[in-house]
C-alpha positions in Angstrom: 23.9 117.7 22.9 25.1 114.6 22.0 27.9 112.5 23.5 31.1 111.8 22.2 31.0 108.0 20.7 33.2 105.5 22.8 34.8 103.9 20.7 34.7 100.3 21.1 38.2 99.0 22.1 39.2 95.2 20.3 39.0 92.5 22.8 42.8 91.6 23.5 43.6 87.9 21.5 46.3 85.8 23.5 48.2 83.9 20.9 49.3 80.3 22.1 51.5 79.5 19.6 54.4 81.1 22.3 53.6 79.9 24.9 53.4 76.4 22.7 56.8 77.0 21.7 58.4 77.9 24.9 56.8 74.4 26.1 58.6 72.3 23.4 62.0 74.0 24.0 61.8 72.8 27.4 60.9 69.3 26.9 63.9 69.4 24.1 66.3 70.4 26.6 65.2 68.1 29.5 65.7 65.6 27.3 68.5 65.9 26.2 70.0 67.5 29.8 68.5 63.8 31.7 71.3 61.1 31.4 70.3 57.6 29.9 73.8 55.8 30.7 73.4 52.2 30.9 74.8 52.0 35.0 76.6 48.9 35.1 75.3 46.2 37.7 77.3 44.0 39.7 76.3 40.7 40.4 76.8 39.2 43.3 76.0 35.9 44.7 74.7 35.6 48.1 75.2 32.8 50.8 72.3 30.3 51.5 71.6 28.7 54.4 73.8 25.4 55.0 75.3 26.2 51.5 78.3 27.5 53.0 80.3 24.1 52.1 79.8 23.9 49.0 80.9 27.6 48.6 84.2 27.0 50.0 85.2 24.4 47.9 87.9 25.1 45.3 87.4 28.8 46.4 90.2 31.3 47.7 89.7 33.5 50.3 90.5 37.5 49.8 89.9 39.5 53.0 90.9 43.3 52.3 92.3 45.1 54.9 91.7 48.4 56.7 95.2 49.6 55.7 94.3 49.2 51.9 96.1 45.3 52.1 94.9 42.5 51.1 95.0 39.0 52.7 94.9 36.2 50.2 94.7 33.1 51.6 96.4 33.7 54.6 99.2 35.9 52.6 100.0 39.6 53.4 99.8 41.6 49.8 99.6 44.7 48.5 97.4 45.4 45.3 100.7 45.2 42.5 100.7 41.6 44.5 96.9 40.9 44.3 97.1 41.5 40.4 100.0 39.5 40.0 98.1 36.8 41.8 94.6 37.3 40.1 96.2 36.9 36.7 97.8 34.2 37.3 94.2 32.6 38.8 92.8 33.6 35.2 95.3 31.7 33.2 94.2 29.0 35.3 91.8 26.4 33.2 89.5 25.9 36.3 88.8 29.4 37.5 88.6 29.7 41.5 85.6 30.8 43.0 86.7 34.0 45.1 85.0 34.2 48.5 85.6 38.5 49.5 85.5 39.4 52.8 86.4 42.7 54.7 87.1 44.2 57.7 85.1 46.7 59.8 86.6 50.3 58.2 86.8 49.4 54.6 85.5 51.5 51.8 82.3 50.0 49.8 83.9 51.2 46.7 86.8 49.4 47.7 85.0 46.4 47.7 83.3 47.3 44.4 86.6 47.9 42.8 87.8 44.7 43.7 85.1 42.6 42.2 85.5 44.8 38.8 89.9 43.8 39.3 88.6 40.6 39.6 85.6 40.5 36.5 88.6 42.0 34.4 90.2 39.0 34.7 88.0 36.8 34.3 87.1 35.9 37.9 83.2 36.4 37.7 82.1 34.2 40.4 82.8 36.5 43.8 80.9 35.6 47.1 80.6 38.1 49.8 81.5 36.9 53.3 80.3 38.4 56.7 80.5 37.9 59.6 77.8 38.3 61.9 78.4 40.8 64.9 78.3 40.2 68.2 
């Protein structure tokens, strides 16, 4: 009596070209998914020690306000008055050197946005005042 033949099943091929594929769709789409924006940098200029003379020379002082005000060299204003004011700095042909300062409660982007009102016209040279707590 003879036995039935096994037959001989094929050895199972994986095919990478797939799984190859799959791969390079996903790198396509992370690239072009990540950003690559060019984020904009603010300069900013920071006091040294025993430098603070020379800083304050032919400067103006801008202390914003909690209440979204602004107090320009000792003058109450409000931001349609700050503009008026920094435009008419720009048309200057010595531009001031603005010395920023704010009070305890103000918005960093506040801050940020007036040093880009100020770079807009022209005004690059901000300094940022603190005060040191107590």
């Amino acid at each position: 009596m003879r036995l039935a033949a096994r037959r001989r099943r094929p050895a199972a091929e994986i095919s990478l070209t797939p799984l190859i594929d799959v791969v390079f769709i996903l790198l396509v789409f992370f690239m072009l998914a990540s950003s690559f924006l060019d984020w904009r940098a603010i300069g900013l200029q920071t006091a040294k020690l025993g430098g603070a003379g020379r800083a304050a020379e032919g400067s103006m002082l801008v202390k914003l306000k909690a209440d979204g005000g602004f107090l320009v060299s000792g003058e109450n204003m409000d931001h349609a008055g700050f503009a008026e004011r920094l435009a008419a700095l720009a048309g200057r042909e010595t531009k001031p050197k603005i010395v920023l300062e704010s009070e305890r409660g103000v918005p960093l982007q506040a801050v940020v946005d007036t040093i880009d009102q100020a770079a807009a016209q022209g005004l690059t040279e901000v300094t940022l005042a603190s005060r040191p707590e107590h």
